[in-house]
N, C-alpha and C positions, 0 to 999 in steps of 0.2 A: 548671583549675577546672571543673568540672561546671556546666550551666545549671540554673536551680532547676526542679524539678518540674512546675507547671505550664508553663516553657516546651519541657520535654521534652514534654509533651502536647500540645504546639500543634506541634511538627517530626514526632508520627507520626501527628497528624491529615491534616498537609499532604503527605506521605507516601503513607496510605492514598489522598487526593484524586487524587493525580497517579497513580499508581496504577490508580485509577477510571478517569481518563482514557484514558491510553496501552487498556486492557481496549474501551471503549467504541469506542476510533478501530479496534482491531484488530476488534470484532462485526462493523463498518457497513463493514470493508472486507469482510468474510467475506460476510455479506449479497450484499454488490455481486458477488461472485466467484459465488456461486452462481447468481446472478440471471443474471449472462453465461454462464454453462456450459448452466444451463437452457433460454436459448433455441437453442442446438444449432444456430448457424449454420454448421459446417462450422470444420473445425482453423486456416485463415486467419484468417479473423475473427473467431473467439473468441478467436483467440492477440491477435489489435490490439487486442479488445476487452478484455484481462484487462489488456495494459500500459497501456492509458487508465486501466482504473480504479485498480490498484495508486499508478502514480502521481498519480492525484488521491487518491484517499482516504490512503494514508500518507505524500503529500507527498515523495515521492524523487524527486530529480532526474532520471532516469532508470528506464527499465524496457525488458529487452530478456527477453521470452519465447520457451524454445526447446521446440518439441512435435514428434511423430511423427504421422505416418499412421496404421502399423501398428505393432504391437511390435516387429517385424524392423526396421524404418525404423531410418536414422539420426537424429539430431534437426538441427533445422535450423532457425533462426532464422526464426519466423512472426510475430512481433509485436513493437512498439518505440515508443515512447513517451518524451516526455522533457518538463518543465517549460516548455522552449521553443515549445512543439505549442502546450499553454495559454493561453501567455502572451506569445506573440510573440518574434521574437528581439531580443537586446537591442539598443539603440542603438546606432551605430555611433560610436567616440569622433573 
């Protein structure tokens, strides 16, 4: 059985909402990533500095960034970040 009309208008209202959201969290991480690139610390510490923010802004457990020197370079695991960095590790049981 179908919901009636008006509650089909209130599921693509809240739809669009969450929608809005997930859009907004993705700007303010974009924002933050640009803001760390910008200041051009050198491939180390930008690379630390993009898994810090990836993981605070989109909330992922983890973030491990892999970057080059050169183009010829290999890549090579410069930055790493995890929930735990945040927020301490958990209790020990």
């Amino acid at each position: 059985m179908k919901p009636p009309p008006h509650e089909r208008g209130h599921d693509a209202v809240r739809e669009v909402e969450n929608q809005r959201d997930d859009l907004l969290v993705y700007l303010s991480a974009a924002r933050e990533i640009l803001d760390v690139v910008a200041t051009a610390h050198g491939v180390r510490a930008t690379a630390q500095e993009l898994a810090v923010v990836l993981v605070r802004e989109l909330a992922v457990e983890a973030c491990a960034v892999t970057l080059r020197d050169r183009a010829t370079d290999p890549l090579q695991l410069r930055g790493f970040a995890a929930q735990s960095d945040r927020f301490g590790a958990p209790w020990p049981s």
